[in-house]
C-alpha positions as CSV (number, residue, x, y, z in Angstrom):
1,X,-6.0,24.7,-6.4
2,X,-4.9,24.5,-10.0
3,X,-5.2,25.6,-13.6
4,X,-6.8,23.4,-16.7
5,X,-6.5,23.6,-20.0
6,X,-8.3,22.0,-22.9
7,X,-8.5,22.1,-27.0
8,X,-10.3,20.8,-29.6
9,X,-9.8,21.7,-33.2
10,X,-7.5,21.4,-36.5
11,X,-4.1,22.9,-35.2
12,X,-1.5,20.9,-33.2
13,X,-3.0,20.8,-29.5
14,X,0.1,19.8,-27.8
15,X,1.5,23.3,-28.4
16,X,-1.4,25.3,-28.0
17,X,-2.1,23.9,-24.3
18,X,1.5,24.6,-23.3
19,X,0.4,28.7,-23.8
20,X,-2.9,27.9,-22.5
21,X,-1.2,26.8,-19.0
22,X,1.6,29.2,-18.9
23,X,-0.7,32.1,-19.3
24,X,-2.5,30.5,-15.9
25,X,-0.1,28.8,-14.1
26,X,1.1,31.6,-11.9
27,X,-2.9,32.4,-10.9
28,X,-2.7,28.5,-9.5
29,X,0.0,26.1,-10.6
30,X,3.8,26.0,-11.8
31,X,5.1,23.5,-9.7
32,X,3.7,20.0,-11.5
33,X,2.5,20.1,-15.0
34,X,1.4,17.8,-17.6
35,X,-0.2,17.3,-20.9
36,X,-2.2,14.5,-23.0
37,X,-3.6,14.2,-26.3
38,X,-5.4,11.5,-28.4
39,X,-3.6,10.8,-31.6
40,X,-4.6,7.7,-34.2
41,X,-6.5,5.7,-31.5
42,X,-3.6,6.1,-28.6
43,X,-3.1,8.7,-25.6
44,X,-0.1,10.5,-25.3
45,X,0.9,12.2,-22.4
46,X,4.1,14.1,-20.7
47,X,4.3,15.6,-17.0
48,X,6.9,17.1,-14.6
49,X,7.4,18.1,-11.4
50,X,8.2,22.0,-12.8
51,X,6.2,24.4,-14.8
52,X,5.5,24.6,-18.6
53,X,9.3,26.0,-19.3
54,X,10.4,22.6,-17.5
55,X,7.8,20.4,-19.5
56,X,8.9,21.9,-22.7
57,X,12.8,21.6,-21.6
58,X,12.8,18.1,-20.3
59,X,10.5,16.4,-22.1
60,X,8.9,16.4,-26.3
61,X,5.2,17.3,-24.8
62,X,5.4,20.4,-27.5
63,X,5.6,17.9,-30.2
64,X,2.8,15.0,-29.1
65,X,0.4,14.4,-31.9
66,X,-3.0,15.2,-32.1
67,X,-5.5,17.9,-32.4
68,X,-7.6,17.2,-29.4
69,X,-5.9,17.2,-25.9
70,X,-6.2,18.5,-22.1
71,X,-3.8,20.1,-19.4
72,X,-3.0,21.0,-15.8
73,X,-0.8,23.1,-13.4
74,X,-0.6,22.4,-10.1
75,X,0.5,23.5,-6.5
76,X,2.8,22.4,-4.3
77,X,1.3,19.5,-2.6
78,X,3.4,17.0,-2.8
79,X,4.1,13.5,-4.0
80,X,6.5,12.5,-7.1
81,X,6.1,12.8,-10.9
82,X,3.2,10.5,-10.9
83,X,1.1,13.2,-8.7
84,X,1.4,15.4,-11.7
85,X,-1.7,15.1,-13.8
86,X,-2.8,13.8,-16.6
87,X,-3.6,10.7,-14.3
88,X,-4.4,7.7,-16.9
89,X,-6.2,4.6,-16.1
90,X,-5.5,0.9,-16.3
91,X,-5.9,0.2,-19.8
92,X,-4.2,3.4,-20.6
93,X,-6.7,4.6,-22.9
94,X,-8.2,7.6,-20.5
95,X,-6.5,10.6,-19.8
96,X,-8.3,13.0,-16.7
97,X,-7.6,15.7,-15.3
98,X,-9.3,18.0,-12.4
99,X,-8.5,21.1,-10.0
100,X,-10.2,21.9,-6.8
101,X,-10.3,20.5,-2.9
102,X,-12.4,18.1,-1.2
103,X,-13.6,20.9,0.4
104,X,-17.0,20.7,1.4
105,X,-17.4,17.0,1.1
106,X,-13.9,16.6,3.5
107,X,-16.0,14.4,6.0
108,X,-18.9,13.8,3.9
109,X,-17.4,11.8,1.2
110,X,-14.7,8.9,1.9
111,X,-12.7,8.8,-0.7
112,X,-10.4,5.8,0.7
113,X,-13.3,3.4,0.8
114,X,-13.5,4.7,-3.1
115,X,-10.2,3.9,-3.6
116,X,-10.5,0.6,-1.6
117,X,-13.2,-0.7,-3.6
118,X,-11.5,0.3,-7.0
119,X,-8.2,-1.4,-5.6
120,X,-10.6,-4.9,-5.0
121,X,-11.6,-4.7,-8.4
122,X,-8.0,-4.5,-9.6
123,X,-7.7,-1.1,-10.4
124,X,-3.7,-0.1,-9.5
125,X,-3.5,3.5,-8.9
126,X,0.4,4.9,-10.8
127,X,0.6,7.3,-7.9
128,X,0.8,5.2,-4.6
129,X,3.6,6.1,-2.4
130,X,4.1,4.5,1.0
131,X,5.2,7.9,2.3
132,X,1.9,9.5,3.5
133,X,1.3,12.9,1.2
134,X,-0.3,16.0,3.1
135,X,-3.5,15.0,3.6
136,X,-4.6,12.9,0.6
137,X,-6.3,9.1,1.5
138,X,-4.7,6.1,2.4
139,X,-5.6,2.8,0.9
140,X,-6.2,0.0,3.2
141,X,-3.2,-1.6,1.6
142,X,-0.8,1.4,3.6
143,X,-0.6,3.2,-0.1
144,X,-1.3,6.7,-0.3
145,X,-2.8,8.1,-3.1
146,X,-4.0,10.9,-5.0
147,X,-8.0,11.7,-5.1
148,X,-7.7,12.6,-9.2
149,X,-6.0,9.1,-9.4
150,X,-8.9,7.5,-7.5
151,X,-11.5,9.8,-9.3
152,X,-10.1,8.7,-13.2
153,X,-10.3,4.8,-11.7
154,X,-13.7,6.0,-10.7
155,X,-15.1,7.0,-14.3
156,X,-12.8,3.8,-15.9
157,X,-15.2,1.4,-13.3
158,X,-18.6,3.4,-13.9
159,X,-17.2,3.4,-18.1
160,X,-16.9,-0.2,-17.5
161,X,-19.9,-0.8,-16.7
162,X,-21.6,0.1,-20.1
163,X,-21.8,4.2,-19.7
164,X,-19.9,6.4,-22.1
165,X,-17.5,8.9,-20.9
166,X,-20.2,11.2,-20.5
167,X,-22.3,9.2,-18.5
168,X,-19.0,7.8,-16.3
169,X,-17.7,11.4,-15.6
170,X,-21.0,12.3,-14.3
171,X,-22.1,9.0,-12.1
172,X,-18.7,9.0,-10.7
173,X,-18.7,12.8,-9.5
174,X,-22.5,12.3,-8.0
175,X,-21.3,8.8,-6.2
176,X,-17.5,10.5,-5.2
177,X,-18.2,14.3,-5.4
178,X,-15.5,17.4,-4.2
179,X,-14.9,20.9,-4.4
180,X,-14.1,20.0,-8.1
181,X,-14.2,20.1,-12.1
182,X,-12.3,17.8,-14.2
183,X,-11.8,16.8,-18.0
184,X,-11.1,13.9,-19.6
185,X,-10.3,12.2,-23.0
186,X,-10.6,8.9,-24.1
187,X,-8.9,7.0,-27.4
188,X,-12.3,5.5,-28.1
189,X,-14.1,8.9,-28.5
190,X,-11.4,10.7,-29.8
191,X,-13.7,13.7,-31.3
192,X,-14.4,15.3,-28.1
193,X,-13.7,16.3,-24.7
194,X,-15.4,15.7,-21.4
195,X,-16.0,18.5,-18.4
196,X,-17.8,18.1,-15.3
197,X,-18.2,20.5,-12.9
198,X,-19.2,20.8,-8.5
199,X,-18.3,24.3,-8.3
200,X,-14.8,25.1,-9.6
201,X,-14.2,27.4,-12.6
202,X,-13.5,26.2,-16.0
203,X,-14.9,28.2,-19.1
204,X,-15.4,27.3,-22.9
205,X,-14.4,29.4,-25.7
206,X,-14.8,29.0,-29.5
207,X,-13.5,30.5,-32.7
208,X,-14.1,29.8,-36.3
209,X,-12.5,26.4,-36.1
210,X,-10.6,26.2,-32.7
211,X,-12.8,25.3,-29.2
212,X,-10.9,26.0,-25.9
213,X,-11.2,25.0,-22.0
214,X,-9.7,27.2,-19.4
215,X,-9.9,28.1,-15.6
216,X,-9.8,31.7,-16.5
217,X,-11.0,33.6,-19.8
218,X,-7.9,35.3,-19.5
219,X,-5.9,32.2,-21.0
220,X,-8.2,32.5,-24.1
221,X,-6.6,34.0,-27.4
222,X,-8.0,36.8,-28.8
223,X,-10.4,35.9,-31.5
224,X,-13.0,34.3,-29.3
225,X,-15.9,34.5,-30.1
226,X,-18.5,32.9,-27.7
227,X,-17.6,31.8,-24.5
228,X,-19.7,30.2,-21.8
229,X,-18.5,28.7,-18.0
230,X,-19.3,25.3,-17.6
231,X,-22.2,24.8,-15.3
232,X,-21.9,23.7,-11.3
233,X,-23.4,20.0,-11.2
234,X,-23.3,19.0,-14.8
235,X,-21.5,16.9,-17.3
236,X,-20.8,18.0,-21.0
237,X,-19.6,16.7,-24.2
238,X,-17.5,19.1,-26.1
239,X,-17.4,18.4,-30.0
240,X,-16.7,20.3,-32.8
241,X,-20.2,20.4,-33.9
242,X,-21.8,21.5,-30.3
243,X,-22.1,20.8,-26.3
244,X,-24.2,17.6,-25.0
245,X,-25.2,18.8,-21.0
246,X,-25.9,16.7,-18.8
247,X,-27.1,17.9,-15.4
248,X,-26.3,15.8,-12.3
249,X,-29.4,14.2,-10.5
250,X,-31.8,16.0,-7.9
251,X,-29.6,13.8,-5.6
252,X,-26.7,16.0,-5.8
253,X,-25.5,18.4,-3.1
254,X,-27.5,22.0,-4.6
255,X,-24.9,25.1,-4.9
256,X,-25.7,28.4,-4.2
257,X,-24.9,30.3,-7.2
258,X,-26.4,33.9,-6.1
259,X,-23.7,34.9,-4.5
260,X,-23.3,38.8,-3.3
261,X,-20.8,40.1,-6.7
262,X,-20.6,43.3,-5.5
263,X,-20.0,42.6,-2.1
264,X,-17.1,39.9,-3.4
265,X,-15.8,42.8,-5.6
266,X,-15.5,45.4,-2.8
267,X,-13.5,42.7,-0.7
268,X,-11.1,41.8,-3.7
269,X,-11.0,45.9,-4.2
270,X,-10.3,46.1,-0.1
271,X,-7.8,42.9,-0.1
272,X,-5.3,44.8,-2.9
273,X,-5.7,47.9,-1.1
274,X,-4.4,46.6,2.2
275,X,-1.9,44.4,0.6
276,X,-0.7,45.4,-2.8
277,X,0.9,42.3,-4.9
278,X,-2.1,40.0,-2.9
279,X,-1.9,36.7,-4.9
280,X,-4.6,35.1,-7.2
281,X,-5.6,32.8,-4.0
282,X,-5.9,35.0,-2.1
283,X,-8.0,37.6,-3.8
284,X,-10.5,34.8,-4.4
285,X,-10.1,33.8,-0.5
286,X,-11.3,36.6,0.7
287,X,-14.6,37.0,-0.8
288,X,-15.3,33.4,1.0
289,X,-16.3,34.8,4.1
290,X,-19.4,36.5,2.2
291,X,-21.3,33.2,1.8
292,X,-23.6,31.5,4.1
293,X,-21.3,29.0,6.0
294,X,-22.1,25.0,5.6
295,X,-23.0,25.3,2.0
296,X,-21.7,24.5,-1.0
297,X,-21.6,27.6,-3.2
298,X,-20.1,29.1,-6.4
299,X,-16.8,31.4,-5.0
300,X,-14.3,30.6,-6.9
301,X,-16.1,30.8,-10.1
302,X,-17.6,34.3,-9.0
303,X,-14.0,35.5,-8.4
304,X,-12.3,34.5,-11.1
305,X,-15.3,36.0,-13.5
306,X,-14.8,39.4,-11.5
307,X,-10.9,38.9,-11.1
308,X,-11.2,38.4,-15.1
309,X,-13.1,41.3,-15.1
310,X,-11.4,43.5,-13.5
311,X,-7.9,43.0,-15.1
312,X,-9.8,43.3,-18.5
313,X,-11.0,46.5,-17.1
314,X,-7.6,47.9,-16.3
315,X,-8.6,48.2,-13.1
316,X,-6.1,45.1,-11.8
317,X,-3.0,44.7,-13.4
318,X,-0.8,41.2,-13.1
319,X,2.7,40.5,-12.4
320,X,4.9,37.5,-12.3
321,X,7.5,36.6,-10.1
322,X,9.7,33.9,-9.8
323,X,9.6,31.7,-6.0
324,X,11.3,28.3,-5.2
325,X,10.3,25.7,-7.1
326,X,9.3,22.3,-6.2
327,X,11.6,20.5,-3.8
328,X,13.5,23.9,-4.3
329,X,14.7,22.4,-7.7
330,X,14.4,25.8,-10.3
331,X,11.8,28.4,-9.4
332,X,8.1,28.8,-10.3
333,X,6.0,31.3,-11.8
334,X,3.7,33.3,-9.0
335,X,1.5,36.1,-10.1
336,X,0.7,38.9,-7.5
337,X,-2.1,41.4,-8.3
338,X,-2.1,45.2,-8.2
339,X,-4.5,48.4,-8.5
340,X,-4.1,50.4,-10.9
């Protein structure tokens, strides 16, 4: 799992992303993280293997141009520098990002005969390594790569064939789903931002003049004023001026959304009891086992709304601790929860 982070407005987004992610990275992230942002018809884009202190010490992500921009946390997976997201595609005009697992679609969905076809149309993935990574896909050329690499080659090749980002983000999840949401910018449409959604969390927020894209609500600042989660199965256009939805085809894999909240709050509620300082995972783990096994549902998202919920409430309070880092180079951020 990891954290996202988007904005769209008039402020500097480089800067504003950077809080966004640090107030989520220890929920899900910490270990790689990366930024991108589209300024006067060009991406620009930093990442690390490190947290958001790391990005901001090591490289000038704070200072990128732009107004309009996406970023990500992640967890300790595996791979160099180039498995830190923003991943960017060939003509280095497109910058994605996503967060979830293959999950569900593990043995459903091949995703090295996607990355097999994209690499015999020319597509060159920036994070192949011929040192097999956990469990991500190898290529047919020995490479192993990333599934987000193979996913942002995916929307480049369905982009290249005459559908806007819209329409590519949205073809390519139905053809290549996962346990997933993602964003992505492009220098061509440089007004807007991207999101499309299986079944992870990632909710909107707006302002007078500033839009916003987290994995949790609890990133958002506080003068929000209208909020809404992004849908499961569904592309949209964020713009200053309104959201373009696209919902996925009949085709697509349904997901349960009626899931049992109070049920899932009672376990969370049970979990901290047991185990006081439980982490973020693992308070959304255990309302898993309340779903009807072999199909794809809406947990995660449920969670995190009642996790939100909950701390909001004063009923859950967070605290951040600092475990090895990456490689066991510096430390990372790791929140633990507790009852109050």
């Amino acid at each position: 799992m990891c954290v996202l982070a988007g904005h769209l407005g008039t402020k500097p987004a480089a800067a504003i992303l950077l809080d966004l992610l640090e107030k989520q990275e220890g929920l899900a992230g910490g270990y790689y993280t990366g930024v991108a942002t589209i300024h006067d018809g060009q991406i620009h884009y930093r990442k690390v293997v490190g947290d958001v202190a790391a990005l901001r010490r090591e490289t000038d992500a704070e200072s990128l141009p732009g107004v309009i921009g996406i970023g990500h946390s992640r967890t300790p997976s595996g791979g160099d520098v180039e498995w830190a997201h923003p991943f960017i595609d060939c003509t280095g005009r497109m910058a994605y990002v996503a967060q979830g697992s293959r999950g569900f679609f593990e043995k459903r969905v091949n995703l090295a005969a996607a990355g097999d076809e994209l690499l015999a149309k020319g597509h060159r993935f920036r994070s192949a390594s011929v040192e097999k990574v956990g469990a991500y896909p190898v290529l047919r050329d020995g490479q192993c790569v990333h599934i987000s690499d193979i996913l942002c080659h995916a929307v480049e090749d369905a982009r290249a064939k005459g559908s806007d980002l819209l329409e590519a983000m949205r073809r390519a999840y139905m053809r290549w789903p996962g346990e997933i949401v993602g964003m992505a910018i492009h220098a061509d449409d440089p007004e807007g931002i991207v999101a499309t959604c299986v079944n992870q969390p990632l909710t909107i927020g707006r302002n007078a003049s500033e839009t916003f894209l987290a994995s949790t609500g609890l990133a958002f600042p506080d003068s929000i004023s209208w909020r809404m989660p992004v849908p499961p199965n569904s592309a949209l256009a964020i713009r200053r001026d309104g959201l373009d939805v696209r919902p996925f085809d009949a085709t697509a894999t349904p997901v349960d959304v009626n899931g049992p909240r109070a049920k899932a709050e009672a376990a969370i509620f049970d979990l901290l009891a047991r185990k006081p300082g439980a982490t973020w995972g693992a308070a959304y783990s255990s309302t898993k086992p309340l779903w009807p096994a072999g199909q794809l549902n809406a947990n995660t998202p449920m969670a995190y709304e009642i996790l939100e919920r909950l701390c909001r409430s004063n009923l859950v309070r967070l605290e951040t601790v600092r475990v090895p880092g990456m490689f066991n180079r510096g430390a990372a951020p790791q929140v633990r929860l507790y009852l109050i």
